[in-house]
py3Dmol code that shows the C-alpha trace and the ligand (Angstrom):
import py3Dmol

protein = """\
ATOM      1  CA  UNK A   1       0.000   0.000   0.000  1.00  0.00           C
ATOM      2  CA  UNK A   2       1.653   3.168  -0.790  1.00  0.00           C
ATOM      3  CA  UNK A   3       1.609   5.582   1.848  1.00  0.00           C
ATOM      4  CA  UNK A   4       0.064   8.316  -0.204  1.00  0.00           C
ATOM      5  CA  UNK A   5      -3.080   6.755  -0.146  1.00  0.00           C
ATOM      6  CA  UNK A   6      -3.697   6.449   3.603  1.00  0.00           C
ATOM      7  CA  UNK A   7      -6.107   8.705   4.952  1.00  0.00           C
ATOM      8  CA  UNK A   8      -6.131   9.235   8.913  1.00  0.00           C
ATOM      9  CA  UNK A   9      -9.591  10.504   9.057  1.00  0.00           C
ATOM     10  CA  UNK A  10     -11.941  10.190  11.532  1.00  0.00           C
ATOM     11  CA  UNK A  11     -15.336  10.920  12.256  1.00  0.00           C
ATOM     12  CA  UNK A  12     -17.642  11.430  15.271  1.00  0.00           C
ATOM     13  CA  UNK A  13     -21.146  11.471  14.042  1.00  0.00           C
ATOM     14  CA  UNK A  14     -21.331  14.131  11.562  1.00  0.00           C
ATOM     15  CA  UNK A  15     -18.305  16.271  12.902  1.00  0.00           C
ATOM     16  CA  UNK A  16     -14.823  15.036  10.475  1.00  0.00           C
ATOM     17  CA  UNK A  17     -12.020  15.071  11.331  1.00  0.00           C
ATOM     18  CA  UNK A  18      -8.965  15.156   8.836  1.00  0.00           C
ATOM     19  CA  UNK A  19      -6.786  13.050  11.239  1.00  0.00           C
ATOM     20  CA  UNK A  20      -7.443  10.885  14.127  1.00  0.00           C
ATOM     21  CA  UNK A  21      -6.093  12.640  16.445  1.00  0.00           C
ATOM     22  CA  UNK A  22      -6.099  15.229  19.412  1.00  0.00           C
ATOM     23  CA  UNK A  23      -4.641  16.728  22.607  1.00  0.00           C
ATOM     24  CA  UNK A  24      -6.568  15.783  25.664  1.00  0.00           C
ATOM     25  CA  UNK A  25      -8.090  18.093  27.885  1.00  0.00           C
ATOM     26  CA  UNK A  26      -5.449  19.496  29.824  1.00  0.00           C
ATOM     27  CA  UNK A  27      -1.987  20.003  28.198  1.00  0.00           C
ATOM     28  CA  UNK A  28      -1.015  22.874  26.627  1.00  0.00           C
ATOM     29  CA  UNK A  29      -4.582  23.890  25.577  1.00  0.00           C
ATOM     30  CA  UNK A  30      -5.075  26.409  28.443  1.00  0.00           C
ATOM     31  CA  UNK A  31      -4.491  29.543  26.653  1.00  0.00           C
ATOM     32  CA  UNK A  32      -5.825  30.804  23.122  1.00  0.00           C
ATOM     33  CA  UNK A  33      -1.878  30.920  21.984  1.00  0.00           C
ATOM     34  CA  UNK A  34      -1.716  27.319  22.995  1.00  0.00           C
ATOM     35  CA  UNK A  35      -5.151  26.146  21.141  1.00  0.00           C
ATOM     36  CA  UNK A  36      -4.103  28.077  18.396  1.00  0.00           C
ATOM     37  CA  UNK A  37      -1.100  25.957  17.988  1.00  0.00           C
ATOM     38  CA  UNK A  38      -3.132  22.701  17.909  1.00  0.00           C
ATOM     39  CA  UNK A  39      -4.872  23.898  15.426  1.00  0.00           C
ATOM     40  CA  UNK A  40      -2.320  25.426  13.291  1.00  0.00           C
ATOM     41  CA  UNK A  41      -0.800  21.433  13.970  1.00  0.00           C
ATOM     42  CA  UNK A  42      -1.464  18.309  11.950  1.00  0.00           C
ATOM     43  CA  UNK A  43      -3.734  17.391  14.575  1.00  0.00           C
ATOM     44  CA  UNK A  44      -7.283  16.941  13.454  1.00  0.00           C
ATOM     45  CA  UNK A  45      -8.418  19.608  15.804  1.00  0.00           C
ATOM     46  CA  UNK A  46      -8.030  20.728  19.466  1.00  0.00           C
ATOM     47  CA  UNK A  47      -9.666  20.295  23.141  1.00  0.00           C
ATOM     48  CA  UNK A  48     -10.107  23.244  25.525  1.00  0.00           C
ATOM     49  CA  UNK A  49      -8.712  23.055  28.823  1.00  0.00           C
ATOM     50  CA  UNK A  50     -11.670  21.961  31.314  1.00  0.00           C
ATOM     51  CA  UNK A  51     -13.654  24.907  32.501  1.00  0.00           C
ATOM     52  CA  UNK A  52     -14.792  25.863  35.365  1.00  0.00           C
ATOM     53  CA  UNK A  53     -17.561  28.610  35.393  1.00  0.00           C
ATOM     54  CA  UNK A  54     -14.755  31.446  37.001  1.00  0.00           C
ATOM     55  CA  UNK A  55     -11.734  31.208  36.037  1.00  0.00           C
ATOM     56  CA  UNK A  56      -9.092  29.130  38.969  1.00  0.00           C
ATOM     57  CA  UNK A  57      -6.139  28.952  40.029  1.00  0.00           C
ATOM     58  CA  UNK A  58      -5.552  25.363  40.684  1.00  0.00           C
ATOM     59  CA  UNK A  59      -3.878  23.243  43.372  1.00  0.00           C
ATOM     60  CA  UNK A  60      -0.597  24.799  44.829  1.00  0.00           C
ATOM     61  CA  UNK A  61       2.590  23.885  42.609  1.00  0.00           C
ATOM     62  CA  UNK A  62       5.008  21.592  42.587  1.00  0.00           C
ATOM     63  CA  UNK A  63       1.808  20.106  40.977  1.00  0.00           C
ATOM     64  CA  UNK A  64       2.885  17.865  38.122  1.00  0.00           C
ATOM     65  CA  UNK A  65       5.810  15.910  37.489  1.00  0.00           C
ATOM     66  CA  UNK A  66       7.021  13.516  34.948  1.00  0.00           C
ATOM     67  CA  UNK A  67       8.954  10.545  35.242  1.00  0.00           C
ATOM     68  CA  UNK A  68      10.543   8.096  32.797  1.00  0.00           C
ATOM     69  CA  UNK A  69       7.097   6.689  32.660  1.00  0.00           C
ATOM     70  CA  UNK A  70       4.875   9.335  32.512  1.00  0.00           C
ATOM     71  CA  UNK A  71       3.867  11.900  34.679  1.00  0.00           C
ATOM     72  CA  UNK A  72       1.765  12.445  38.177  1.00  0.00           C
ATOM     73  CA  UNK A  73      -0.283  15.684  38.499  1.00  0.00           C
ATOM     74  CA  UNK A  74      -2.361  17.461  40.543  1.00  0.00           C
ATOM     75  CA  UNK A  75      -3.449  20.452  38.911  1.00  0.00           C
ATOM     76  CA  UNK A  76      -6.996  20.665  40.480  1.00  0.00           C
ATOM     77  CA  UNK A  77      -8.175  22.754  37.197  1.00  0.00           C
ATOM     78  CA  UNK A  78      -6.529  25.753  36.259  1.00  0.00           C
ATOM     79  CA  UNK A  79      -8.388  27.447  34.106  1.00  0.00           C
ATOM     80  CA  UNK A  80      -9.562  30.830  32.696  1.00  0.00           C
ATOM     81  CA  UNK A  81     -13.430  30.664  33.062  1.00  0.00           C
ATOM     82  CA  UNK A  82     -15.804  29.054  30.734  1.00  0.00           C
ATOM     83  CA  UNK A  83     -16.371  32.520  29.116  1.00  0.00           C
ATOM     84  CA  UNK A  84     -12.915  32.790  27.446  1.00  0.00           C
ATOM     85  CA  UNK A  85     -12.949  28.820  26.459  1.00  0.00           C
ATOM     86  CA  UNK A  86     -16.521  29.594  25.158  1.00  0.00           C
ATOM     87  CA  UNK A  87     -15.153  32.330  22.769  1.00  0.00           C
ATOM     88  CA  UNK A  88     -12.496  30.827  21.055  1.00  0.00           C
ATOM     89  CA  UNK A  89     -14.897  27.562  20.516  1.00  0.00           C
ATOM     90  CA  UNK A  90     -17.159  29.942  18.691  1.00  0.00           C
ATOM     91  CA  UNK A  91     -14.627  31.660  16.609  1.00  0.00           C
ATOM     92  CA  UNK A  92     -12.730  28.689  15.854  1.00  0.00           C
ATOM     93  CA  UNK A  93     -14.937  25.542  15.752  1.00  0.00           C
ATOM     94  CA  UNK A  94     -15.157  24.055  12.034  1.00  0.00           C
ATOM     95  CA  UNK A  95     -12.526  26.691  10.596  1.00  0.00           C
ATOM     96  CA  UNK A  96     -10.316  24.957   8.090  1.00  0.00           C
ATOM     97  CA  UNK A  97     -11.978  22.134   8.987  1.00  0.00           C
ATOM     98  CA  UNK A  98     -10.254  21.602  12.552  1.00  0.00           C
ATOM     99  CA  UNK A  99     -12.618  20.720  14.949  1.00  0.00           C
ATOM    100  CA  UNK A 100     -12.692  22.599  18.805  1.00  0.00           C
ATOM    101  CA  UNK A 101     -13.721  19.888  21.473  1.00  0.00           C
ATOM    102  CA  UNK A 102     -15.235  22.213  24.279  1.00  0.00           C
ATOM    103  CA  UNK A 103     -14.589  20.776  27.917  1.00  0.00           C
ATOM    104  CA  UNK A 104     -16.176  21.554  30.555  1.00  0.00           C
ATOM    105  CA  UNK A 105     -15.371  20.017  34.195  1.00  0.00           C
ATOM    106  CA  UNK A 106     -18.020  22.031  37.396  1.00  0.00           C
ATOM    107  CA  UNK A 107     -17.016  21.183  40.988  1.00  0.00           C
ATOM    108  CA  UNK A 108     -20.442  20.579  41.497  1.00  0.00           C
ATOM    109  CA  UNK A 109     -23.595  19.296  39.418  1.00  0.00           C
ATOM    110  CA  UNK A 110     -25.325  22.441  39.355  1.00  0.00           C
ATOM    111  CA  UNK A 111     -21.974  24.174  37.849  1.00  0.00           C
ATOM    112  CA  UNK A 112     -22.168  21.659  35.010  1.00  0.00           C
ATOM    113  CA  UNK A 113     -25.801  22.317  34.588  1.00  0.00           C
ATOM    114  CA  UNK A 114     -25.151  26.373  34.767  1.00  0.00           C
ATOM    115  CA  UNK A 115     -22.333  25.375  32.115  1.00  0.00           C
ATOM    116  CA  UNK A 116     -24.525  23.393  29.854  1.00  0.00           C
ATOM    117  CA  UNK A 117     -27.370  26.001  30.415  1.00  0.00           C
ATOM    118  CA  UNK A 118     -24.864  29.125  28.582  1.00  0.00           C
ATOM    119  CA  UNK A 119     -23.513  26.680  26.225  1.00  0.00           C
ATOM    120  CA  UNK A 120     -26.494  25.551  24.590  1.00  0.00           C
ATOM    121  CA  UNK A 121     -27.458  29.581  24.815  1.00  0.00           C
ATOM    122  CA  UNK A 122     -24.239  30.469  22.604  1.00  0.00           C
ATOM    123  CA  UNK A 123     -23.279  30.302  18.893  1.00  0.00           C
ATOM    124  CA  UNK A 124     -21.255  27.362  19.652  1.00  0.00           C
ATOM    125  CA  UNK A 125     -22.363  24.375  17.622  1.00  0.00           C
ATOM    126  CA  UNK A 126     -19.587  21.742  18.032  1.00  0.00           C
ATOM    127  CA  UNK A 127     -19.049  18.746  20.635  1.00  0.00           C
ATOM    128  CA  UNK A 128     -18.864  19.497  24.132  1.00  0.00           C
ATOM    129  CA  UNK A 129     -17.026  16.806  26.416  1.00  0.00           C
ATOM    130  CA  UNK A 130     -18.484  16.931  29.415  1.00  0.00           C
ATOM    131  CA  UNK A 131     -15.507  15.815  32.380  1.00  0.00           C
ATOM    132  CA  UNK A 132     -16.841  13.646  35.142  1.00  0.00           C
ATOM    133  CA  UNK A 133     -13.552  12.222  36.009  1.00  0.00           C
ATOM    134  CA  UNK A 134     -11.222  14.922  37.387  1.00  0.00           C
ATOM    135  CA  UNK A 135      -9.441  13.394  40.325  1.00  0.00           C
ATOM    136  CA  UNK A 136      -7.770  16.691  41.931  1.00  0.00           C
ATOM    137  CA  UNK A 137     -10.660  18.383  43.615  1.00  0.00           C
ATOM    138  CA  UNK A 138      -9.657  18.046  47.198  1.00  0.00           C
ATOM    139  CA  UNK A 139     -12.339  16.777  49.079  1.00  0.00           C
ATOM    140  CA  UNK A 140     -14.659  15.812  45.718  1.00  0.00           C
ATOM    141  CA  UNK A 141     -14.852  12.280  44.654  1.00  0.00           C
ATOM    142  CA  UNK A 142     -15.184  11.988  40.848  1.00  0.00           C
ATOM    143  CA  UNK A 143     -18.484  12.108  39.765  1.00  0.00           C
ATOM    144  CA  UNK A 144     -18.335   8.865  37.234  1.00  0.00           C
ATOM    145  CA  UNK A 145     -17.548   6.431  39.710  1.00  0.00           C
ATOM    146  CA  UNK A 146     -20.841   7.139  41.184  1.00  0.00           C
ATOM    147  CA  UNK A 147     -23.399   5.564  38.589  1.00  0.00           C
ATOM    148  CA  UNK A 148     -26.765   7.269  39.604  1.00  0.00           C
ATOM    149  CA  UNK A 149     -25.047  10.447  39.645  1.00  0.00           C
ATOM    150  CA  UNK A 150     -24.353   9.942  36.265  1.00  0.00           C
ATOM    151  CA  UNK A 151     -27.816   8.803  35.381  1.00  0.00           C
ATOM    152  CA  UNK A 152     -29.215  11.925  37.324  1.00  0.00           C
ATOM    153  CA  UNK A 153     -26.649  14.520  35.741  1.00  0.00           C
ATOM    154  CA  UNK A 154     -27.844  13.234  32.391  1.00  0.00           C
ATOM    155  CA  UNK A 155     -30.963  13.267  32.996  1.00  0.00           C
ATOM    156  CA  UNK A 156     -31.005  16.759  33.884  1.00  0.00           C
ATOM    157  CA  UNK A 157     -28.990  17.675  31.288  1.00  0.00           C
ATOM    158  CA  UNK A 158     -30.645  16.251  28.390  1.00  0.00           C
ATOM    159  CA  UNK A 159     -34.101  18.108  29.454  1.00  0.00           C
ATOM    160  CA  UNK A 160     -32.719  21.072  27.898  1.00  0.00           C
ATOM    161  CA  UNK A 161     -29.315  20.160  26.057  1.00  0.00           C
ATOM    162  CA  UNK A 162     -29.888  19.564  22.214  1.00  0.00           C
ATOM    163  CA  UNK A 163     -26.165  19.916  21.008  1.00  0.00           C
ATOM    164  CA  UNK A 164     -23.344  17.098  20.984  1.00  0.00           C
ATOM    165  CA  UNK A 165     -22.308  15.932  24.269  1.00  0.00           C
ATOM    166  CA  UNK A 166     -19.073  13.780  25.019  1.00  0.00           C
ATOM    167  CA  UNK A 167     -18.275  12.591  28.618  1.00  0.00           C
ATOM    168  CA  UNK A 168     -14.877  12.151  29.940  1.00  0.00           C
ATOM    169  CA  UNK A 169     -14.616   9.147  32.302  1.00  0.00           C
ATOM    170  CA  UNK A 170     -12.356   7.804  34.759  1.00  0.00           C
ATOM    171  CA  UNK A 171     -10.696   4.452  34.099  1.00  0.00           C
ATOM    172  CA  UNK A 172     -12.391   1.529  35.357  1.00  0.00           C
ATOM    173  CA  UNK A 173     -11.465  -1.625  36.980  1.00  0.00           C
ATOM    174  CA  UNK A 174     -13.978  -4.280  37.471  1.00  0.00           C
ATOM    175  CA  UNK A 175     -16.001  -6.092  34.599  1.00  0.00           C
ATOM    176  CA  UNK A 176     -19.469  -5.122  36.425  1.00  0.00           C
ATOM    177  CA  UNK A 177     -17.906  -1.330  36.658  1.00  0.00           C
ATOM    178  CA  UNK A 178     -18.078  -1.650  32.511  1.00  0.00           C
ATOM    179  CA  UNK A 179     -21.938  -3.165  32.449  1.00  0.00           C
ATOM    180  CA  UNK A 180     -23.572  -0.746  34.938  1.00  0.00           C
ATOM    181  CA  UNK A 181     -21.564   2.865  33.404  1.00  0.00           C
ATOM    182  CA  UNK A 182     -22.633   1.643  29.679  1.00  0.00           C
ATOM    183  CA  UNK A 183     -25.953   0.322  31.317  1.00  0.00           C
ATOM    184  CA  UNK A 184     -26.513   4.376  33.000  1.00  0.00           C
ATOM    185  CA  UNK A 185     -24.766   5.923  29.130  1.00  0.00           C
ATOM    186  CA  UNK A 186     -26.642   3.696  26.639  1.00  0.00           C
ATOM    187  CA  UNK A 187     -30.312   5.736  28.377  1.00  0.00           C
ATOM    188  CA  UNK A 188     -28.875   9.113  26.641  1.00  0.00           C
ATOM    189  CA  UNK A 189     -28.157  10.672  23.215  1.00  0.00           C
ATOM    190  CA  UNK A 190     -24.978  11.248  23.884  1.00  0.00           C
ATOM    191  CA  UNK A 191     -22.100  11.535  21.146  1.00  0.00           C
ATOM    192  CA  UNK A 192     -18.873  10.153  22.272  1.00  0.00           C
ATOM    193  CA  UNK A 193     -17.909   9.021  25.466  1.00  0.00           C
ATOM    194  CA  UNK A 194     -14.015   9.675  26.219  1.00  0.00           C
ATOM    195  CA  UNK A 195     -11.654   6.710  27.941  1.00  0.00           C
ATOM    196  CA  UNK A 196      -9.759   7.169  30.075  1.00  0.00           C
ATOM    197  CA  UNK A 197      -8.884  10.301  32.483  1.00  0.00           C
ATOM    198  CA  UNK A 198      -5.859   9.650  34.381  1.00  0.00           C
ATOM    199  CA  UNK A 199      -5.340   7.020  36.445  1.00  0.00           C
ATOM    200  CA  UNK A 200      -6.816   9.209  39.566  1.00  0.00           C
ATOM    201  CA  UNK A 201      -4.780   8.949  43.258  1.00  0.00           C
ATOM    202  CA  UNK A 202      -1.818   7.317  42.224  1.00  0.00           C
ATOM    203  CA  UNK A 203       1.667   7.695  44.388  1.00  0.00           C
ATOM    204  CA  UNK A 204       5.163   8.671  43.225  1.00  0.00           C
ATOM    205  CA  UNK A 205       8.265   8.106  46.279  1.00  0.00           C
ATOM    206  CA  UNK A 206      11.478   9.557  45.399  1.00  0.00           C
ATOM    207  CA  UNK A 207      13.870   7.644  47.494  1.00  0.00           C
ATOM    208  CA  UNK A 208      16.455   9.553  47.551  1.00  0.00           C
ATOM    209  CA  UNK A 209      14.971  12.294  49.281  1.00  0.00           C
ATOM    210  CA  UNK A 210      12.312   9.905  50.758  1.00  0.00           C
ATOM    211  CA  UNK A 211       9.126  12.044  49.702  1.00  0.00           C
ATOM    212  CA  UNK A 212       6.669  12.431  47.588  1.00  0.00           C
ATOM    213  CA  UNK A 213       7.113  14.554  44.119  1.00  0.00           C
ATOM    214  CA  UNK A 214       3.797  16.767  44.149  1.00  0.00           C
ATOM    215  CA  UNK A 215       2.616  19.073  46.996  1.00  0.00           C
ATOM    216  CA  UNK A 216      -1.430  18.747  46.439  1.00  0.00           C
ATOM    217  CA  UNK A 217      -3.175  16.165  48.391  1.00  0.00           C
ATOM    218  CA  UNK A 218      -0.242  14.766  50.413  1.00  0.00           C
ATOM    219  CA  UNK A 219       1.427  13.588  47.018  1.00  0.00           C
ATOM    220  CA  UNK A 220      -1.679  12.047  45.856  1.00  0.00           C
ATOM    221  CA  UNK A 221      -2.246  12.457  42.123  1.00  0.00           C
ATOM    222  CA  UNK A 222      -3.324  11.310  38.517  1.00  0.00           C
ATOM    223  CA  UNK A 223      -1.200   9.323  36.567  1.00  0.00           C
ATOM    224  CA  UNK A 224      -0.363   9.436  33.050  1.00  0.00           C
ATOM    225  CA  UNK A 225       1.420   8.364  30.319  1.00  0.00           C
ATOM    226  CA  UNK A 226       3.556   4.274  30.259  1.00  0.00           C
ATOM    227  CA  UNK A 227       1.556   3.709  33.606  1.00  0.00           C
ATOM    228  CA  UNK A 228      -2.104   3.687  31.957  1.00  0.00           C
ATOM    229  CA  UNK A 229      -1.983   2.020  28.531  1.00  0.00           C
ATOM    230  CA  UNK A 230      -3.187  -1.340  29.134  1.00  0.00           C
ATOM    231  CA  UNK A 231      -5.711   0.275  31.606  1.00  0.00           C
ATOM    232  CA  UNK A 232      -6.715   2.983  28.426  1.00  0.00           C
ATOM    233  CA  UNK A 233      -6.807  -0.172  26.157  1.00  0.00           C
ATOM    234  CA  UNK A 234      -9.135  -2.345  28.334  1.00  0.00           C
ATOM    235  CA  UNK A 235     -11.450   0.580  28.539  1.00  0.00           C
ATOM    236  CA  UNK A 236     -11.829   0.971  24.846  1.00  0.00           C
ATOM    237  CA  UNK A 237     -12.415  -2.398  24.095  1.00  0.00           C
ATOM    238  CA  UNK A 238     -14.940  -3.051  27.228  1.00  0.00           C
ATOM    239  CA  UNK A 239     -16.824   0.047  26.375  1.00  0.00           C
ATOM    240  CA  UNK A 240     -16.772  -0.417  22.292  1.00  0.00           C
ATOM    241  CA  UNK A 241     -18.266  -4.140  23.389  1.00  0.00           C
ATOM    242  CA  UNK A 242     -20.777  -2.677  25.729  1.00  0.00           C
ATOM    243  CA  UNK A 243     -21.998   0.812  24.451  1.00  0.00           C
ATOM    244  CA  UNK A 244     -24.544   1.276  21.894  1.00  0.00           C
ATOM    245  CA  UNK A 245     -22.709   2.311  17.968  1.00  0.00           C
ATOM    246  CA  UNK A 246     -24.775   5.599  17.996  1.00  0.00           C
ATOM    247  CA  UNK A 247     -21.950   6.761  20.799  1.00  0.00           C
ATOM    248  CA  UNK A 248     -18.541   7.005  19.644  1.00  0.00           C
ATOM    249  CA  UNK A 249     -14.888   6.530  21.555  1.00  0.00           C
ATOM    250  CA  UNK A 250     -12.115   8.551  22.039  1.00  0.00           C
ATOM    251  CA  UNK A 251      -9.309   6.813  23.365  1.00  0.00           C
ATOM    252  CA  UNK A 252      -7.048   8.157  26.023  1.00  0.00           C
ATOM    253  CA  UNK A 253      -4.188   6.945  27.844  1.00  0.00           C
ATOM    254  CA  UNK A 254      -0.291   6.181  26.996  1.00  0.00           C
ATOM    255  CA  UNK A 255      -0.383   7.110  23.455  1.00  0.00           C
ATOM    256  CA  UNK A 256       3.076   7.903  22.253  1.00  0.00           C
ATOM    257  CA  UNK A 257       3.590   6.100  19.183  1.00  0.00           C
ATOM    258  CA  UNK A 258       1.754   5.020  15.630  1.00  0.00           C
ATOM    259  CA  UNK A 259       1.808   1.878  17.244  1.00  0.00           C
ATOM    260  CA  UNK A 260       0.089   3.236  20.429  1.00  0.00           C
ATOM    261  CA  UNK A 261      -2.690   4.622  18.225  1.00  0.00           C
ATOM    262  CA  UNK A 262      -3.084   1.573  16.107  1.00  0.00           C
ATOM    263  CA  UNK A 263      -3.834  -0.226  19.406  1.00  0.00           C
ATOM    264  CA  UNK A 264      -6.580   2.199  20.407  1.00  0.00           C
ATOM    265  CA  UNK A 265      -7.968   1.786  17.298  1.00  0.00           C
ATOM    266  CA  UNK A 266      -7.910  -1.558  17.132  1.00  0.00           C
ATOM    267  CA  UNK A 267      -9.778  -1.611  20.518  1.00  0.00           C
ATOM    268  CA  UNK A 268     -12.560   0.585  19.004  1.00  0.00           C
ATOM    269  CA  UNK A 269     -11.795   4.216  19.640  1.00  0.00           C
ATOM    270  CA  UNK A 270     -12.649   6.386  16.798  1.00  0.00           C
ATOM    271  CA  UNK A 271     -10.556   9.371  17.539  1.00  0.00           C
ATOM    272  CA  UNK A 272      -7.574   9.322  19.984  1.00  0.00           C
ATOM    273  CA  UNK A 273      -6.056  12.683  22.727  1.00  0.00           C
ATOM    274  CA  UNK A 274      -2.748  12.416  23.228  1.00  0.00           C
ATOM    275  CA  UNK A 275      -1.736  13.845  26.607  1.00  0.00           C
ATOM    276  CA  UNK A 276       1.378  13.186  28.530  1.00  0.00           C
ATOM    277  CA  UNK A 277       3.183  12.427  25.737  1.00  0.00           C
ATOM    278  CA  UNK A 278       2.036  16.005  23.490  1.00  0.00           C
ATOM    279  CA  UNK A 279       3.242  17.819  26.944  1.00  0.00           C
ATOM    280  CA  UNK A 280       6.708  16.196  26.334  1.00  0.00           C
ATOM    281  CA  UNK A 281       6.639  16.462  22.676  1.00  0.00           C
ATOM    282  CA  UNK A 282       4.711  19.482  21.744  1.00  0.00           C
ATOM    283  CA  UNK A 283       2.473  19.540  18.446  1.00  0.00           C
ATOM    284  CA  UNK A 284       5.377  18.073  16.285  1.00  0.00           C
ATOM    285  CA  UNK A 285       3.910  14.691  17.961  1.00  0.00           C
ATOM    286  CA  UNK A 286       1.360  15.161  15.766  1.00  0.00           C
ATOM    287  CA  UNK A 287       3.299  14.647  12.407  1.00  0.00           C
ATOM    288  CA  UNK A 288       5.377  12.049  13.757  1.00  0.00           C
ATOM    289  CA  UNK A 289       2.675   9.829  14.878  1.00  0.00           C
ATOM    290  CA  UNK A 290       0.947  10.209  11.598  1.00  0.00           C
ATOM    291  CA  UNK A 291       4.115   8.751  10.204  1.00  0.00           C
ATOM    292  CA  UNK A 292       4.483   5.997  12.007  1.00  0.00           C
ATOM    293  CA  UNK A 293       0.843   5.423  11.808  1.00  0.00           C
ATOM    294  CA  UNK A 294       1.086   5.721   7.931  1.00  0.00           C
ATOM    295  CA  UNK A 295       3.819   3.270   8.115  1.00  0.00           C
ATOM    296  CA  UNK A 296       2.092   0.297  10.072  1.00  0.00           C
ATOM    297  CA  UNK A 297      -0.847   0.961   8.120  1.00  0.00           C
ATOM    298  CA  UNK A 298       0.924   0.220   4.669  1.00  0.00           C
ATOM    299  CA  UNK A 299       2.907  -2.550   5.875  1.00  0.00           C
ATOM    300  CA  UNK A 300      -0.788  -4.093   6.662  1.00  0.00           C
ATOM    301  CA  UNK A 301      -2.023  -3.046   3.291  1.00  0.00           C
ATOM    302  CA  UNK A 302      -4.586  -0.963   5.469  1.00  0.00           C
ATOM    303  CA  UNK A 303      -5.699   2.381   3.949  1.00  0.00           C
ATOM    304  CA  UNK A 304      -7.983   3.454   6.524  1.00  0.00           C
ATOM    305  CA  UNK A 305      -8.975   3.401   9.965  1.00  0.00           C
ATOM    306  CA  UNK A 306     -11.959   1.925   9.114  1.00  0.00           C
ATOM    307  CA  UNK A 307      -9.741  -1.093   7.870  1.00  0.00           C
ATOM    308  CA  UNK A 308      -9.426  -2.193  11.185  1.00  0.00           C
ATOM    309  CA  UNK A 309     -10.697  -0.258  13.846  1.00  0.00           C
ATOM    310  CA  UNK A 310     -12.735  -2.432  16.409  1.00  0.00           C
ATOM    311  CA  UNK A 311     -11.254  -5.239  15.087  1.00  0.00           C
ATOM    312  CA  UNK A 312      -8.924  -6.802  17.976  1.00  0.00           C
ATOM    313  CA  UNK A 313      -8.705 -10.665  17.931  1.00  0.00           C
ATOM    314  CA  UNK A 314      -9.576 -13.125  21.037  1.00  0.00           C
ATOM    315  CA  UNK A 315      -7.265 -15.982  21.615  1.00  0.00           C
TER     316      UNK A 315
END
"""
ligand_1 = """\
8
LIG
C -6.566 18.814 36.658
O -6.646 19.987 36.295
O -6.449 18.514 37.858
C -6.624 17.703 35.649
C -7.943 17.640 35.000
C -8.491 16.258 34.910
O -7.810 15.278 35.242
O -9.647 16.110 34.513
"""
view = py3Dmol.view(width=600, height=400)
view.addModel(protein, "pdb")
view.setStyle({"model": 0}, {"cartoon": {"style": "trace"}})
view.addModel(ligand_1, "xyz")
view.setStyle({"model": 1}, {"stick": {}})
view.zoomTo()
view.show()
């Protein structure tokens, strides 16, 4: 297959996208310079930080560190206010065809629902990815692991929300975890669902100095990056199996390499973020990973993503 005819595009529902993949929510996406350079990227289009309805400052710093396998952070949303993420969705969503992924992430459910309530109010007709997972809110739990919540934050949402709504979730763990989120998520119109968050309340220990590397919580923070891709992977696939096809997968976690996204895809995701690693890399991630994506794809004789995507083998 020559490369020239591979095409990395995606879709979710009717929005395209001319190539698989993303940032996730989170890295360098927190300022309009920042989004700008996603977009201006070979990325396929770009996801706002999380918002909060004011703007915050976040968790006190050291609050993120990497590691040769990834990183632990507890940035407890820093953010400018869903006002100034709103704006730049509006001016920017569907412009040269780049897609803007608006996320939103309330400390509470009636901040989500105030949220929703202006965005379905503005000129802003793209997907909005709704976060249920943050782990860094001291003294919140995160929201997803708590299935009627979800059921009853839907619920209330979809009384009045008629645009495209994604939902960030949490990694899960346990087989019956998978069957009773899909069971709450396959009630609801929604577009995408988004797998996983990071790995929420992990511990790094430097020994040498016989701490821990972030201040926040006692140490206490979400991992990302080498850590999570089997976890990322087993979410994809249990979800794909489990979820209606109406609602589409984005798959998060560990994604580094062509290879990495080949995985995800093969698991079912139908557009990938990229976050840990596009925090190391920058947006020149973007054009590598096509590469090597490009690459594996011809040696398969694969021309699309629809070649193969969902397609793992069982043993
Ligand atoms: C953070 O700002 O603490 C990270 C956001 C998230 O994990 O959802």
């Amino acid at each position: 297959m020559l490369q020239s005819k591979i095409s990395l595009k995606a879709n979710i529902g009717k929005y395209e996208f001319n190539n698989v993949m993303l940032n996730a929510a989170g890295i360098r996406c927190a300022t309009t310079d920042e989004l700008t350079k996603v977009l201006n990227s070979e990325a396929g289009g770009c996801v706002t930080k999380s918002a909060t309805p004011e703007p915050r400052e976040g968790n006190e710093s050291p609050r993120m560190k990497a590691t040769p396998l990834g990183c632990i952070n507890s940035m407890g949303l820093p953010n400018h206010g869903l006002d100034y993420y709103l704006k730049f969705a509006e001016e920017n969503q569907g412009k040269d065809g780049k897609q803007v992924l608006l996320s939103i992430a309330g400390l509470t459910v009636d901040q989500n629902l105030e949220m929703l309530h202006k965005i379905q109010e503005s000129s802003f007709n793209g997907l909005v990815e709704l976060n249920l997972s943050c782990p860094n809110i001291k003294g919140e739990s995160q929201i997803a692991y708590d299935f009627e919540a979800v059921r009853d934050i839907l619920t209330k949402t979809f009384k009045f929300f008629t645009k495209d709504l994604g939902i960030k979730l949490p990694p899960y763990f346990d087989l019956h975890q998978f069957d009773q989120i899909a069971d709450v998520l396959n009630d609801f119109p929604i577009a995408y669902v988004n797998s996983i968050n990071s790995i929420g309340n992990g511990l790094i220990v430097n020994p040498e100095t016989e701490s821990v590397v972030i201040k926040p919580k006692g140490g206490f923070g979400g991992l990302g990056g080498d850590y999570v891709k089997p976890t990322a992977l087993a979410n994809v696939r249990a979800l794909r199996l489990r979820l209606k096809p109406e609602i589409a997968i984005i798959g998060t976690g560990g994604i580094k390499s062509g290879r990495d996204v080949f995985e995800h895809v093969l698991c079912g995701a139908n557009v990938v973020q990229i976050g840990t690693a596009f925090g190391f890399e920058d947006v020149k991630i973007f054009s590598r990973i096509s590469k090597e994506l490009s690459e594996i794809m011809a040696e398969k004789g694969y021309s699309s993503l629809d070649d193969f995507r969902g397609k793992l083998k069982t043993l």
